[in-house]
C-alpha positions as CSV (number, residue, x, y, z in Angstrom):
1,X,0.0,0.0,0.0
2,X,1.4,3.4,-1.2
3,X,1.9,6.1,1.7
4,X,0.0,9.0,1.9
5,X,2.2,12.0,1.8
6,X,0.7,15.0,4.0
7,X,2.6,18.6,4.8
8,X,2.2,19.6,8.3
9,X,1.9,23.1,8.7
10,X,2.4,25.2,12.0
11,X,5.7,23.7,12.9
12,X,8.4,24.6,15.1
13,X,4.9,24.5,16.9
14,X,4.2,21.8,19.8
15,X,1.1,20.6,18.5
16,X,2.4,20.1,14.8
17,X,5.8,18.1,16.0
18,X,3.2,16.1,17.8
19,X,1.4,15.2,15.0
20,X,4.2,14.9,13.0
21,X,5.1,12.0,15.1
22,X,2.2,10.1,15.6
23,X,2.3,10.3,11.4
24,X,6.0,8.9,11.5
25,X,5.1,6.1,14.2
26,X,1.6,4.9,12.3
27,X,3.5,4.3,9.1
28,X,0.7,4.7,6.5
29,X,1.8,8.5,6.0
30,X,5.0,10.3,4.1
31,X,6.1,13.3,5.6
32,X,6.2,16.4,2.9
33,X,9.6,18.1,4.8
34,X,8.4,21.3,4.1
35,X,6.0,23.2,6.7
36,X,4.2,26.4,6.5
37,X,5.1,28.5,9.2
38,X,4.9,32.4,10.8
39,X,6.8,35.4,9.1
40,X,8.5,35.8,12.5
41,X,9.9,32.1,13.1
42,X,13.7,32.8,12.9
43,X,14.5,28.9,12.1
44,X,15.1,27.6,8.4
45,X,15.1,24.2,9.7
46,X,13.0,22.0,12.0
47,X,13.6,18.4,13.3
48,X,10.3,17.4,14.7
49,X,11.4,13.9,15.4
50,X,13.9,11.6,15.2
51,X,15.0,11.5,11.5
52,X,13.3,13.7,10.1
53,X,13.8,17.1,9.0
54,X,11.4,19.7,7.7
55,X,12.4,23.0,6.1
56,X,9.9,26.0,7.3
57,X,8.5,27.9,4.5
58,X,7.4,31.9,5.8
59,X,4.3,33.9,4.2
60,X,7.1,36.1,2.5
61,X,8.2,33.2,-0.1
62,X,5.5,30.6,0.0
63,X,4.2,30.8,-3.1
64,X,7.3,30.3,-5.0
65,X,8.2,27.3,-2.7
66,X,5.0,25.6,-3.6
67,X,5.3,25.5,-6.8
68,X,8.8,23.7,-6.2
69,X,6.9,21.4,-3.8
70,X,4.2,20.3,-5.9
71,X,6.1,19.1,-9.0
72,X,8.1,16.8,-5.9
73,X,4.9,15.8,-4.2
74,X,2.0,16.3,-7.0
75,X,-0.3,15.7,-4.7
76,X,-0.6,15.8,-0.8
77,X,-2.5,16.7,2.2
78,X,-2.1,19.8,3.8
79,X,-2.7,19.4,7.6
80,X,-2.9,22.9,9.3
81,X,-1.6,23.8,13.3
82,X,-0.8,27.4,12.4
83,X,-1.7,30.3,14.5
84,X,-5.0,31.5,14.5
85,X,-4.2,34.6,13.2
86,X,-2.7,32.7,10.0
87,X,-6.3,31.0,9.2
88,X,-8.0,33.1,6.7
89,X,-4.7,33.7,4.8
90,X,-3.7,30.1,5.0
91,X,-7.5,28.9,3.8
92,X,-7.0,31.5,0.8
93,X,-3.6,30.2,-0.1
94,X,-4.9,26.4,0.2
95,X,-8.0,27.5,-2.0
96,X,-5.5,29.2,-4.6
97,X,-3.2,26.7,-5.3
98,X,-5.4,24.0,-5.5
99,X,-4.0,22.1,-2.0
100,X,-6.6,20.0,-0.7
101,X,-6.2,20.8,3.5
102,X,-7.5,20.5,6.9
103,X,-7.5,22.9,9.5
């Protein structure tokens, strides 16, 4: 059975890296190693847990980057822990680029 890849968004944030592991340990998912994350998150990089490695994507350059990340990962879920603050935007930017998501 092929794994389903899904992008958690909201990391370095606690809920996301718990998710993110409970994803690695059930073993049905892939993890997309990019994650959405706030404009003032100084991190490039995240390890949220053992082995694996996510690269945080800010507001400022996310719609070039997912264009990158869809021709790697053509299709994927987008699994949302972001701020509240970040919802509408994040809902708009799902909605534009076609990302099928949960929030």
């Amino acid at each position: 059975m092929e794994k389903m890849p899904i992008m958690i968004n909201g990391l370095p944030g606690n809920v996301a890296k718990i998710i993110v592991s409970a994803a690695l340990a059930d073993g049905r998912f892939t993890l997309v190693p990019y994650s959405l994350t706030g404009q003032d998150i100084t991190d490039d990089v995240c390890e949220p847990a053992p082995g694996a490695r996510v690269e945080l994507v800010r507001p400022d350059v996310r719609d070039e980057t997912i264009k990158a990340i869809k021709s790697e990962y053509p299709f994927f879920i987008s699994i949302d822990y972001t701020h509240p603050t970040a919802v509408n935007s994040n809902a708009r930017f799902y909605i534009d680029h076609q990302l099928p998501f949960v929030m």
